[in-house]
Biotite code that builds the C-alpha atoms (Angstrom):
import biotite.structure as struc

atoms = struc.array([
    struc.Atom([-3.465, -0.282, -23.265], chain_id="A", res_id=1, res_name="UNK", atom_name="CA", element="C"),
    struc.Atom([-1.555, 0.077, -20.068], chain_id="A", res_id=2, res_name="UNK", atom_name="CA", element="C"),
    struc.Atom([1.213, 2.443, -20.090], chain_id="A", res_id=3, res_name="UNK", atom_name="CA", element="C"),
    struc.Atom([1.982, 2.397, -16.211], chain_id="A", res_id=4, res_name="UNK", atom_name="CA", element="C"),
    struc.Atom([1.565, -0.135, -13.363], chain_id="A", res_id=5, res_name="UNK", atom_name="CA", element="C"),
    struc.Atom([1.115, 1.445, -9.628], chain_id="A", res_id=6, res_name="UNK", atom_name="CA", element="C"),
    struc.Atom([2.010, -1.303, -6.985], chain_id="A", res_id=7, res_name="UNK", atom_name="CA", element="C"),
    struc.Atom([0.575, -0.843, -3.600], chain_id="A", res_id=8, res_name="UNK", atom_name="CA", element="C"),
    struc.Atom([3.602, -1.782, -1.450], chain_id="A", res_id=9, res_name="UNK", atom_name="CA", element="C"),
    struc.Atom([2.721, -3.811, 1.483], chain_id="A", res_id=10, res_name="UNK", atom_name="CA", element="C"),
    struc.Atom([0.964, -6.288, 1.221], chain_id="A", res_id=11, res_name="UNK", atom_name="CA", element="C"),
    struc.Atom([1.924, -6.392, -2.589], chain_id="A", res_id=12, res_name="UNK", atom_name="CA", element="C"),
    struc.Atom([5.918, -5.670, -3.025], chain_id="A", res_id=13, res_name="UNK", atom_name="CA", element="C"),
    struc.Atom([6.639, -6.454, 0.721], chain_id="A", res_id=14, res_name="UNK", atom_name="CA", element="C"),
    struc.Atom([5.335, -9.291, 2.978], chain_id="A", res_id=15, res_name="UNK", atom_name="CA", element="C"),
    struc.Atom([5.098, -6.723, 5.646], chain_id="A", res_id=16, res_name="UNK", atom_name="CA", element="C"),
    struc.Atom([1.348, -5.867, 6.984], chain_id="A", res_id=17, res_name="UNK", atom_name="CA", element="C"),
    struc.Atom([2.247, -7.973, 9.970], chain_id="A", res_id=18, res_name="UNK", atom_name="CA", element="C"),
    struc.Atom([4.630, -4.913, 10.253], chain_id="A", res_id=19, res_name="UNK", atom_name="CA", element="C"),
    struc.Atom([1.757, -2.808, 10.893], chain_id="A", res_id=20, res_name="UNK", atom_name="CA", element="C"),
    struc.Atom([-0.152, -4.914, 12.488], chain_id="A", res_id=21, res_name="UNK", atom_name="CA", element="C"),
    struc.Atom([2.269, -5.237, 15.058], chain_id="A", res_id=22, res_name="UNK", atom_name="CA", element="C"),
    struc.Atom([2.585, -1.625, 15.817], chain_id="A", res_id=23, res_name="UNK", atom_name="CA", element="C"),
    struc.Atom([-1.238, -1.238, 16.102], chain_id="A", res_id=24, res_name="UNK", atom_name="CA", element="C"),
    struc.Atom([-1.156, -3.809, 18.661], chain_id="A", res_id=25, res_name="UNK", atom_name="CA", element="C"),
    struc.Atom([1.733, -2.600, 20.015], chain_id="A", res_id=26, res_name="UNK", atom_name="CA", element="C"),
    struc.Atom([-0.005, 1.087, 20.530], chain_id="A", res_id=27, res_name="UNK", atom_name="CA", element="C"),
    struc.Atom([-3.354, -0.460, 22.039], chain_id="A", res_id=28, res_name="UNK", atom_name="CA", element="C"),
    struc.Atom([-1.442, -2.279, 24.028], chain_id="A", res_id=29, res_name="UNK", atom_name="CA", element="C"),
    struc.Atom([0.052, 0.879, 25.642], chain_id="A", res_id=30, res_name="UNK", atom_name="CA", element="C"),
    struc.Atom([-3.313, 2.226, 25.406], chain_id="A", res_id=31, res_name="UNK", atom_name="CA", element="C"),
    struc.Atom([-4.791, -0.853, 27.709], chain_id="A", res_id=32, res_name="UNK", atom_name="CA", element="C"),
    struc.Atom([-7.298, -1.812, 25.180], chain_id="A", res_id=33, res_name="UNK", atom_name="CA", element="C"),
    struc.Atom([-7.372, -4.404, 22.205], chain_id="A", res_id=34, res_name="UNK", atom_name="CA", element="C"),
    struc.Atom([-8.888, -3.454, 19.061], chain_id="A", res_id=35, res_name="UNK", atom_name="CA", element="C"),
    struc.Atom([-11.930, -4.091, 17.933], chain_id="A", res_id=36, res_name="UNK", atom_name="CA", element="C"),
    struc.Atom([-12.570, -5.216, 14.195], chain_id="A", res_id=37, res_name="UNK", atom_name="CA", element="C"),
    struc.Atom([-14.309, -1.445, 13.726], chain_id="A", res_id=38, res_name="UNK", atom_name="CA", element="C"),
    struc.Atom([-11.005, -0.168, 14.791], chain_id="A", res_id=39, res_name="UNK", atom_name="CA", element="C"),
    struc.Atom([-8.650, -2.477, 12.911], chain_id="A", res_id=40, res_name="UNK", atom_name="CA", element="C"),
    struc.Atom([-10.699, -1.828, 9.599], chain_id="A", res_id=41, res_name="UNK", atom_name="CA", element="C"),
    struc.Atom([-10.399, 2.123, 10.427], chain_id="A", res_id=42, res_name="UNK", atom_name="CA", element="C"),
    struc.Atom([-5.955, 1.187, 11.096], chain_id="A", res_id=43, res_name="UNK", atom_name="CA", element="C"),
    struc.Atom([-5.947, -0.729, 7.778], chain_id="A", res_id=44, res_name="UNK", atom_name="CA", element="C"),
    struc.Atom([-6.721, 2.772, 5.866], chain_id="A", res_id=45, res_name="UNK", atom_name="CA", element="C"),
    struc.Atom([-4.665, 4.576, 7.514], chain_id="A", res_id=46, res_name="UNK", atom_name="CA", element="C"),
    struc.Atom([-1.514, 6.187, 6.838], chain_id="A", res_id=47, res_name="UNK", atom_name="CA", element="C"),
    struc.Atom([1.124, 6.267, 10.006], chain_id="A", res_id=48, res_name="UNK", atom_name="CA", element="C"),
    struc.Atom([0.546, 9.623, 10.811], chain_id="A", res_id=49, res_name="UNK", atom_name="CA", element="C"),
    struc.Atom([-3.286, 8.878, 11.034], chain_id="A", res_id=50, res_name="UNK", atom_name="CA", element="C"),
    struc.Atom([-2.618, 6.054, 12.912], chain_id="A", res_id=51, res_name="UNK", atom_name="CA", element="C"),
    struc.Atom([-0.421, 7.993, 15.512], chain_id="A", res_id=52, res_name="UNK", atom_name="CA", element="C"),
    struc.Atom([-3.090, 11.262, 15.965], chain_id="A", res_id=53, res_name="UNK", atom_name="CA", element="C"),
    struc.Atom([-5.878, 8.478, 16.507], chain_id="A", res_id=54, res_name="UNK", atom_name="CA", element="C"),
    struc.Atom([-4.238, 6.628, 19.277], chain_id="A", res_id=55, res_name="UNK", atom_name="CA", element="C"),
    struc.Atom([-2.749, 10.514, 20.619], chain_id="A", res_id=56, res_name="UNK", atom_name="CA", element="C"),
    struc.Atom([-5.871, 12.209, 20.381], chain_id="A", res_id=57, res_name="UNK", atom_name="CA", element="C"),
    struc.Atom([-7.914, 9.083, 22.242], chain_id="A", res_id=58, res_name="UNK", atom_name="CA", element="C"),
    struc.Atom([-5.866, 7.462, 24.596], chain_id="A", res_id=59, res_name="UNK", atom_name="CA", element="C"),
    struc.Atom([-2.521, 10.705, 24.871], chain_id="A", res_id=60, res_name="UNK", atom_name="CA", element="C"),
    struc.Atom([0.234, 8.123, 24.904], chain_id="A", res_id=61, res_name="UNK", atom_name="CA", element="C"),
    struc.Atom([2.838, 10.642, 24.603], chain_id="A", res_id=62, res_name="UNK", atom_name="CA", element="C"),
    struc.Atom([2.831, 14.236, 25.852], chain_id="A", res_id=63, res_name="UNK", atom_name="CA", element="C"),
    struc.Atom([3.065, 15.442, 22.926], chain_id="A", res_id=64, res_name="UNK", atom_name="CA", element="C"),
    struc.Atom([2.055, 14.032, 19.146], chain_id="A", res_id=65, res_name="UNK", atom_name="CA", element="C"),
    struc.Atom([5.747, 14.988, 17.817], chain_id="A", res_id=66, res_name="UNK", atom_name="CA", element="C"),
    struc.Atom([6.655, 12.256, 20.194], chain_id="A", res_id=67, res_name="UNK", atom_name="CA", element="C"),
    struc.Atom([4.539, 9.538, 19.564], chain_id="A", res_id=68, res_name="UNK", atom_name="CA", element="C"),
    struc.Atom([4.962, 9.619, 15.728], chain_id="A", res_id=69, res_name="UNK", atom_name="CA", element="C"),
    struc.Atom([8.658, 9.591, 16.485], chain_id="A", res_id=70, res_name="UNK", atom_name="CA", element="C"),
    struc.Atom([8.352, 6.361, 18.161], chain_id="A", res_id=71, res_name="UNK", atom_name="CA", element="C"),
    struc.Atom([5.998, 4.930, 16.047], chain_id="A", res_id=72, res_name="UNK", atom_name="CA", element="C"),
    struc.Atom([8.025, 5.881, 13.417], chain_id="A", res_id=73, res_name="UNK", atom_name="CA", element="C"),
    struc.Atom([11.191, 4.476, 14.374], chain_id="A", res_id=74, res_name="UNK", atom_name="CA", element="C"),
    struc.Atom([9.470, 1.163, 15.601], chain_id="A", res_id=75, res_name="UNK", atom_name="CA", element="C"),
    struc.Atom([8.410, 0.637, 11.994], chain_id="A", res_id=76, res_name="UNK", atom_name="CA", element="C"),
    struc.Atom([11.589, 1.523, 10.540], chain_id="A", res_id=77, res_name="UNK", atom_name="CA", element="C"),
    struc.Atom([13.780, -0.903, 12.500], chain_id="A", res_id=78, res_name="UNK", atom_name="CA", element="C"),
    struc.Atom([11.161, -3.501, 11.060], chain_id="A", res_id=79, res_name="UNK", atom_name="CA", element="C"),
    struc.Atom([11.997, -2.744, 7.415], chain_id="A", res_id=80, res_name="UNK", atom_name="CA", element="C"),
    struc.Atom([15.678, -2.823, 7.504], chain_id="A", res_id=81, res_name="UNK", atom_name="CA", element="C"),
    struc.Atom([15.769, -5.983, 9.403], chain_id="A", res_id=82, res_name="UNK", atom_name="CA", element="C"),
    struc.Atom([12.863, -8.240, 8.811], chain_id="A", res_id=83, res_name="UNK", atom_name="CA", element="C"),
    struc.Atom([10.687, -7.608, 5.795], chain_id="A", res_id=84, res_name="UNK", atom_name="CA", element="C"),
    struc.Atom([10.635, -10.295, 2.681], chain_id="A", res_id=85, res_name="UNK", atom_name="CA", element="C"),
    struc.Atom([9.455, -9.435, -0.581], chain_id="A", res_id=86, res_name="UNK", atom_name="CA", element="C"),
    struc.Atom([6.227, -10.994, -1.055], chain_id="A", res_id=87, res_name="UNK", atom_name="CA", element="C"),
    struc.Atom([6.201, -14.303, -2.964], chain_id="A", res_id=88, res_name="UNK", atom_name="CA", element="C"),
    struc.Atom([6.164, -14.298, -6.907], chain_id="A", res_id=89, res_name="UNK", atom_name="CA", element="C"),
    struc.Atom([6.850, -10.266, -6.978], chain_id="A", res_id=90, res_name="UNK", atom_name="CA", element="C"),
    struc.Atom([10.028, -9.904, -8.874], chain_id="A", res_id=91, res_name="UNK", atom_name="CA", element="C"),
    struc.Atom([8.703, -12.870, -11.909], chain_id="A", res_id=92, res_name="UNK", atom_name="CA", element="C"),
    struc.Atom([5.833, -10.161, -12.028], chain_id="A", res_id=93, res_name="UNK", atom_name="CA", element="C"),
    struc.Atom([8.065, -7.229, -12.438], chain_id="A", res_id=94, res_name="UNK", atom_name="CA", element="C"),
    struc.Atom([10.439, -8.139, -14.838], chain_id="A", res_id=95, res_name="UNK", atom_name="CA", element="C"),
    struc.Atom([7.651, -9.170, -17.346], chain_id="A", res_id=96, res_name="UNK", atom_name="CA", element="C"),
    struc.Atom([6.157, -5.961, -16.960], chain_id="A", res_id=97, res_name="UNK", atom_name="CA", element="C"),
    struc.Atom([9.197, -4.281, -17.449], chain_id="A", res_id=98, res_name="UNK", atom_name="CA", element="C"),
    struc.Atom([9.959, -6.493, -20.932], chain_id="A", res_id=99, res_name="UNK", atom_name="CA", element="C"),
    struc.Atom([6.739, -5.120, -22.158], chain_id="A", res_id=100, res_name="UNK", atom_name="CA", element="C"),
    struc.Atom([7.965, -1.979, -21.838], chain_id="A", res_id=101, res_name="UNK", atom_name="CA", element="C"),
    struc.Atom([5.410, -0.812, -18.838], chain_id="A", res_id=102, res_name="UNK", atom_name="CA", element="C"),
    struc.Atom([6.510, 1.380, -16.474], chain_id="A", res_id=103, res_name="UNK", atom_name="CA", element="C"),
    struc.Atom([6.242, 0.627, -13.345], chain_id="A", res_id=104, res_name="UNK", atom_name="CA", element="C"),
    struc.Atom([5.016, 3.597, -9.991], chain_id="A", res_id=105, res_name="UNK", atom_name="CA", element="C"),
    struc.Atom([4.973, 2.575, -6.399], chain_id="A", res_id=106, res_name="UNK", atom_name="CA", element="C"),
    struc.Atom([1.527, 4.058, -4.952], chain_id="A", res_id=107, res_name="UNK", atom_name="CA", element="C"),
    struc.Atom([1.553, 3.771, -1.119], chain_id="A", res_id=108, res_name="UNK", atom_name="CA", element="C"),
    struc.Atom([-0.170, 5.260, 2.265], chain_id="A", res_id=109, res_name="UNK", atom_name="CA", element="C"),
    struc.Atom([3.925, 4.221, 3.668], chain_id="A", res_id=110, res_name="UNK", atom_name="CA", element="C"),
    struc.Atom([6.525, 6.953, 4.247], chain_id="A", res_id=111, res_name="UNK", atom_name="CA", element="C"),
    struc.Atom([8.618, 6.462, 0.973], chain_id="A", res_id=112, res_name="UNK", atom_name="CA", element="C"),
    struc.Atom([11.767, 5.941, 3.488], chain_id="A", res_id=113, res_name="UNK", atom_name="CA", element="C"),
    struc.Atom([10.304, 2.805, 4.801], chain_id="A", res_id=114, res_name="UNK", atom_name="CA", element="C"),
    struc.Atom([9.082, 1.879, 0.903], chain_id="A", res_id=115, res_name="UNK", atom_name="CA", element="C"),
    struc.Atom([13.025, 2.241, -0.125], chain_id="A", res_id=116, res_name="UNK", atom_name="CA", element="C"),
    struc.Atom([14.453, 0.358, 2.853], chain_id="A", res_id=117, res_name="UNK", atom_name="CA", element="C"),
    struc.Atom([12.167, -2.694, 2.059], chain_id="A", res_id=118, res_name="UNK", atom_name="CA", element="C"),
    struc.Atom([12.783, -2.582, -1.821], chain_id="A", res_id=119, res_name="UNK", atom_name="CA", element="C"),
    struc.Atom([16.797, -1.446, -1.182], chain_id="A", res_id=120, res_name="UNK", atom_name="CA", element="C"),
    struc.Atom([16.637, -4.632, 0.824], chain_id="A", res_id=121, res_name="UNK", atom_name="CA", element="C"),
    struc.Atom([14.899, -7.574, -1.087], chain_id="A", res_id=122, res_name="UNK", atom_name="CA", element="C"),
    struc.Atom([16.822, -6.067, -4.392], chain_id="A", res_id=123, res_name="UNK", atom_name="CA", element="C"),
    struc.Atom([13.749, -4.286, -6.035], chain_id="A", res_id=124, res_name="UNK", atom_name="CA", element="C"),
    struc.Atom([14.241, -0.934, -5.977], chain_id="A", res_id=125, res_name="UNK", atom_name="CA", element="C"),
    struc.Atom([15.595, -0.829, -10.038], chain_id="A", res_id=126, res_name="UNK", atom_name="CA", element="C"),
    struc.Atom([12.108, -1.998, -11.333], chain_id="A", res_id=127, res_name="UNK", atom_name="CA", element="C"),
    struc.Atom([10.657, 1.263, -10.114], chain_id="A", res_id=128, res_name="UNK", atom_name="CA", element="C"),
    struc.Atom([10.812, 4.717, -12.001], chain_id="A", res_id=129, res_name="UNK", atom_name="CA", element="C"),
    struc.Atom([9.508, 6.497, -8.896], chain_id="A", res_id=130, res_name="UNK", atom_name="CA", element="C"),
    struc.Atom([7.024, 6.344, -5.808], chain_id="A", res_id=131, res_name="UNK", atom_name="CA", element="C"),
    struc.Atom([3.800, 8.039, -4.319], chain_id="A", res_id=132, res_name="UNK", atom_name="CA", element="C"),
    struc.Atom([3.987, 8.146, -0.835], chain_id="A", res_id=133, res_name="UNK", atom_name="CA", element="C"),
    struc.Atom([0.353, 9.693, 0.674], chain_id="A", res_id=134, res_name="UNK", atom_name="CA", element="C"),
    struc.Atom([2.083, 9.789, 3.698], chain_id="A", res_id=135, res_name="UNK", atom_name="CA", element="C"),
    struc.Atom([4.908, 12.798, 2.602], chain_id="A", res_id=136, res_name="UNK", atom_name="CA", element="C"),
    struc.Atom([2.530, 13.985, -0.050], chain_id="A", res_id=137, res_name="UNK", atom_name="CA", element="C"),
    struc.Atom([-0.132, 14.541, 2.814], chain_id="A", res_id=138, res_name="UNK", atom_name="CA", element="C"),
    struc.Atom([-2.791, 12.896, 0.585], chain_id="A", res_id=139, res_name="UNK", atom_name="CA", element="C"),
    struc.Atom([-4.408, 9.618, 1.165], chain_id="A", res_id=140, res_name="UNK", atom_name="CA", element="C"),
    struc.Atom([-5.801, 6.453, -1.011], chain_id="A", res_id=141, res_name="UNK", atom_name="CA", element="C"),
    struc.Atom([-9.567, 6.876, 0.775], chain_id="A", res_id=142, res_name="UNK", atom_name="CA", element="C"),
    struc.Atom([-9.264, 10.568, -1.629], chain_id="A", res_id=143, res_name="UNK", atom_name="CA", element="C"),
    struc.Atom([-9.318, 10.631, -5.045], chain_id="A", res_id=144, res_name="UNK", atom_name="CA", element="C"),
    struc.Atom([-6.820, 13.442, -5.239], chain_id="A", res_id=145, res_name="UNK", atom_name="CA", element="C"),
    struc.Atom([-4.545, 11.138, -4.643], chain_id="A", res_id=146, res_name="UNK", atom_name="CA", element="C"),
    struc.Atom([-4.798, 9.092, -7.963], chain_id="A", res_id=147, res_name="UNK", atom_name="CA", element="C"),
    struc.Atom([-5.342, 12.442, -9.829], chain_id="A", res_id=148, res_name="UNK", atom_name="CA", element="C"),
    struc.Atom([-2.560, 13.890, -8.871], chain_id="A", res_id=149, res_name="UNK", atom_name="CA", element="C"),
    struc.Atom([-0.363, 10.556, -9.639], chain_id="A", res_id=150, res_name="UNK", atom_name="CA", element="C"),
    struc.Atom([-2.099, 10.778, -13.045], chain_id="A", res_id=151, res_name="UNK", atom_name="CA", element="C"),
    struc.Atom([-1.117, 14.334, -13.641], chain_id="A", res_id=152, res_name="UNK", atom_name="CA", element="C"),
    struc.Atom([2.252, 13.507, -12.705], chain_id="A", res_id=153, res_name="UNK", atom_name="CA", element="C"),
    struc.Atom([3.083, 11.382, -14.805], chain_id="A", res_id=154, res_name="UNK", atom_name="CA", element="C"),
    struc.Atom([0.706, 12.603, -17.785], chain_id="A", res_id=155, res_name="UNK", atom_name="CA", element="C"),
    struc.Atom([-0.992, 9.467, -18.152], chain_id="A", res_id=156, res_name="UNK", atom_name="CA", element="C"),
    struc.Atom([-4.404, 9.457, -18.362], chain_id="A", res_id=157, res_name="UNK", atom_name="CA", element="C"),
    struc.Atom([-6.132, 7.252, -15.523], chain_id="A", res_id=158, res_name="UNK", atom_name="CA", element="C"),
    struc.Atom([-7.709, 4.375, -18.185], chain_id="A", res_id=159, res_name="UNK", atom_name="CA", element="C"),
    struc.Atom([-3.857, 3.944, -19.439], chain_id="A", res_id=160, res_name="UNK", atom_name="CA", element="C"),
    struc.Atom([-3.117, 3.359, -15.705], chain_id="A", res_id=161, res_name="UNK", atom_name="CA", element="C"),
    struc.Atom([-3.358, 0.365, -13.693], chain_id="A", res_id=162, res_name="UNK", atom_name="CA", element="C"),
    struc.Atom([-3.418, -0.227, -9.825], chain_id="A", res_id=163, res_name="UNK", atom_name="CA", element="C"),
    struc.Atom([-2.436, -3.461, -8.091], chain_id="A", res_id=164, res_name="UNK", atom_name="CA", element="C"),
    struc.Atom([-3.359, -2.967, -4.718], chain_id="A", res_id=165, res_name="UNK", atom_name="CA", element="C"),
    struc.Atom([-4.843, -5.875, -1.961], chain_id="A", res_id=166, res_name="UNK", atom_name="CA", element="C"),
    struc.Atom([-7.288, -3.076, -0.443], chain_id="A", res_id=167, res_name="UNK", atom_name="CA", element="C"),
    struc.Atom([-10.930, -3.028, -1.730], chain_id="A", res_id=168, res_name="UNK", atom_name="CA", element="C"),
    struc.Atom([-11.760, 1.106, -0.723], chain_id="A", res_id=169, res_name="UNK", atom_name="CA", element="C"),
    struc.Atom([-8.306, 1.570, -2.542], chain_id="A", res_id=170, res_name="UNK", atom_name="CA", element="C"),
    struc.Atom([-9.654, -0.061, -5.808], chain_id="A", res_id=171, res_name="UNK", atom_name="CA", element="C"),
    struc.Atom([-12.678, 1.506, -5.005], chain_id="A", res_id=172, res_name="UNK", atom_name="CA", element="C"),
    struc.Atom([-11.703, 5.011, -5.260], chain_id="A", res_id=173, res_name="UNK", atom_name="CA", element="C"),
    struc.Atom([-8.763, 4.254, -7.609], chain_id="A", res_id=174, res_name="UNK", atom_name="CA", element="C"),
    struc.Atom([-11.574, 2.590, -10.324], chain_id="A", res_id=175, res_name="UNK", atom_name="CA", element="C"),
    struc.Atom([-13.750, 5.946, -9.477], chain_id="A", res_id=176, res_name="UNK", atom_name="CA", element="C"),
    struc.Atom([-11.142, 8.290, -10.993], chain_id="A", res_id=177, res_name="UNK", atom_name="CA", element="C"),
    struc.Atom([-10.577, 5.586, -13.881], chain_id="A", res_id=178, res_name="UNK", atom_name="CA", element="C"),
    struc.Atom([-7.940, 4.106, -13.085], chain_id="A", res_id=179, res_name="UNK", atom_name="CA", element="C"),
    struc.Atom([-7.515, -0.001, -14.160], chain_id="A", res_id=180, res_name="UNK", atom_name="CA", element="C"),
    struc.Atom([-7.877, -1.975, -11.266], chain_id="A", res_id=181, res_name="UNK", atom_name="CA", element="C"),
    struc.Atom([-6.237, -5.653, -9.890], chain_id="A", res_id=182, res_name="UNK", atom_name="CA", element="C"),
    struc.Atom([-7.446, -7.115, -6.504], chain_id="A", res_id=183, res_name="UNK", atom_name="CA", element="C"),
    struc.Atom([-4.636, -9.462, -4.811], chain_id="A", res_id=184, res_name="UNK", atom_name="CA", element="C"),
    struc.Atom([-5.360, -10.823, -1.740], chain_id="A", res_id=185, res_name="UNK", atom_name="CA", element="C"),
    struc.Atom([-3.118, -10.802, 1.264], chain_id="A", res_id=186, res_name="UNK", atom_name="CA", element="C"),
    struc.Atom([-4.778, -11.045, 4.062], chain_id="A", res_id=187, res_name="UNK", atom_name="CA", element="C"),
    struc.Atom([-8.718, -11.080, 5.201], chain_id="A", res_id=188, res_name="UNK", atom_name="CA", element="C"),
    struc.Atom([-7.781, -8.385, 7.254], chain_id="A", res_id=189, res_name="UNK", atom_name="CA", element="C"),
    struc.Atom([-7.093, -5.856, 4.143], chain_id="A", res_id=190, res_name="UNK", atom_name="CA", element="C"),
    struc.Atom([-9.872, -7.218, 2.399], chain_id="A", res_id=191, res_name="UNK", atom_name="CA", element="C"),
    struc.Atom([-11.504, -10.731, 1.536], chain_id="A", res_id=192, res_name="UNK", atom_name="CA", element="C"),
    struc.Atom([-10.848, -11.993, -1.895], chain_id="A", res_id=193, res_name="UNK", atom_name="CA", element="C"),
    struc.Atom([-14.656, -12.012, -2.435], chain_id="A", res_id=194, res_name="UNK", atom_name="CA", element="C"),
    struc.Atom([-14.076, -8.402, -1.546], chain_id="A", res_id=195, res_name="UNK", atom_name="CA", element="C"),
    struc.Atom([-11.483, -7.795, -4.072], chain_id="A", res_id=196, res_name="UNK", atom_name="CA", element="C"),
    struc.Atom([-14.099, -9.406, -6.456], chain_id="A", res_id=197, res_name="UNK", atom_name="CA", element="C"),
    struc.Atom([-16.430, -6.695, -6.113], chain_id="A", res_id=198, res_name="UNK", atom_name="CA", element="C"),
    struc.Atom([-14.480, -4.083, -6.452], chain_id="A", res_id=199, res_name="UNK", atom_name="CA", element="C"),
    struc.Atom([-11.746, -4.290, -8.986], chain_id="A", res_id=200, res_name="UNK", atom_name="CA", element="C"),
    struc.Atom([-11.698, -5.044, -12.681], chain_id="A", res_id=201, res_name="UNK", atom_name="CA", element="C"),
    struc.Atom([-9.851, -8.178, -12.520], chain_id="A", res_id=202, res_name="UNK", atom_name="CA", element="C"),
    struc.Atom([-8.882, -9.981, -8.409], chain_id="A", res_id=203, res_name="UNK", atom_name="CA", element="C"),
    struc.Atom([-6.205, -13.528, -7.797], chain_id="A", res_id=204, res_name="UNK", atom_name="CA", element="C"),
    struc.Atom([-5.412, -15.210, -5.153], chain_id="A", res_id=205, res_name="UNK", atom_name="CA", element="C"),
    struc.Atom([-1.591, -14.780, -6.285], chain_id="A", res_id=206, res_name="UNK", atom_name="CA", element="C"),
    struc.Atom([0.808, -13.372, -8.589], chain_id="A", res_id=207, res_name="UNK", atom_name="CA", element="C"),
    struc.Atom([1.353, -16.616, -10.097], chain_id="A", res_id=208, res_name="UNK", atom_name="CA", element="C"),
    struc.Atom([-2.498, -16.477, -11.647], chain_id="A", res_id=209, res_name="UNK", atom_name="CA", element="C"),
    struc.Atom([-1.590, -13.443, -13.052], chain_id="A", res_id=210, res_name="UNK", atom_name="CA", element="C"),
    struc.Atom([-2.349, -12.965, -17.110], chain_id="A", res_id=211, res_name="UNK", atom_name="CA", element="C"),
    struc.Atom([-0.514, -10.487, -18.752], chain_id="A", res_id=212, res_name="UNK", atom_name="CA", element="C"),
    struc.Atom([-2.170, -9.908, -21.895], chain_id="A", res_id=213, res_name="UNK", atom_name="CA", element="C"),
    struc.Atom([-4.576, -7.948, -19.635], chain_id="A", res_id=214, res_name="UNK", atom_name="CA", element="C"),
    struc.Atom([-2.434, -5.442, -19.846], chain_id="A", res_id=215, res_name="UNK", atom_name="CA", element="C"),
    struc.Atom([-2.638, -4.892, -23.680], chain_id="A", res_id=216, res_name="UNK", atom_name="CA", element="C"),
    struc.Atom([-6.573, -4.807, -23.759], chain_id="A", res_id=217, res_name="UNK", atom_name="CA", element="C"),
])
């Protein structure tokens, strides 16, 4: 039985990958290149800070890192508090979880200030007992660690946790450490629903095919 629900954030809570999608094309742009599907995969897994030593460390768009995270920073930021939507069907899901009595975890590669601006914004944040950033925690979702630490946490063992995340190598390494697993697609970009197939215990199109007695077995 499921005790605890972790919720990827964008992509999942927030309609907001085009968010980061528009910063990575906003760097290469800088850069003078345009990214290659190699590179856009390698963005996708990244947290910001990864994202902001790859495009320092190749193409030194800033004299100095400190710099260039600042600004990639603050572009993002100005993107949550004025633009981002919760995704579509989110807060039905939520508030069935949470009359089941399921507690419900944010698990994100986001700084947790841009998490809370987004949920602060589209009226979510009181569904949530707490959040996982890998970007302040200086962990990452490609590392198991991650998911073991979020288990120790919280002292839930892994198989009475699930993960809703639209990221296959999530999933991946999330099912690895034993954690339940739910594939939702977003965007071909993240991962292809057949994707999400492979690689998860249970993958929709949409939160309105969700079935909640899933969550009891």
């Amino acid at each position: 039985m499921v005790k605890a629900v972790l919720f990827d954030c964008d992509g999942i809570l927030l309609d907001s990958m085009d968010l980061w999608h528009n910063l990575e094309a906003h760097l290469a742009s800088r850069a003078n290149i345009t990214l290659n599907s190699k590179q856009m995969d390698m963005l996708n897994r990244n947290t910001l800070r990864q994202t902001v030593e790859y495009f320092y460390t190749k193409y030194r768009l800033e004299n100095r890192f400190e710099a260039l995270y600042a600004y990639a920073y603050n572009y993002l930021l100005k993107q949550y508090q004025n633009s981002v939507t919760a995704r579509k069907g989110i807060l039905p899901v939520l508030k069935k979880l949470k009359n089941k009595n399921i507690h419900l975890y944010i698990a994100s590669s986001s700084p947790e200030n841009f998490i809370q601006t987004g949920l602060q914004k589209n009226n979510l944040s009181s569904y949530f007992e707490g959040c996982f950033s890998a970007e302040d925690l200086n962990k990452s979702k490609q590392d198991t660690d991650f998911y073991r630490y979020i288990s120790s946490s919280l002292h839930i063992a892994p198989n009475q946790l699930c993960l809703i995340d639209d990221s296959a190598y999530a999933l991946t390494v999330a099912r690895i450490v034993g954690i339940n697993t739910i594939g939702v697609h977003d965007t071909n970009i993240a991962s292809t629903f057949e994707t999400l197939r492979l690689c998860a215990d249970y993958a929709i199109d949409d939160f309105s095919q969700l079935d909640f007695s899933w969550f009891d077995n």
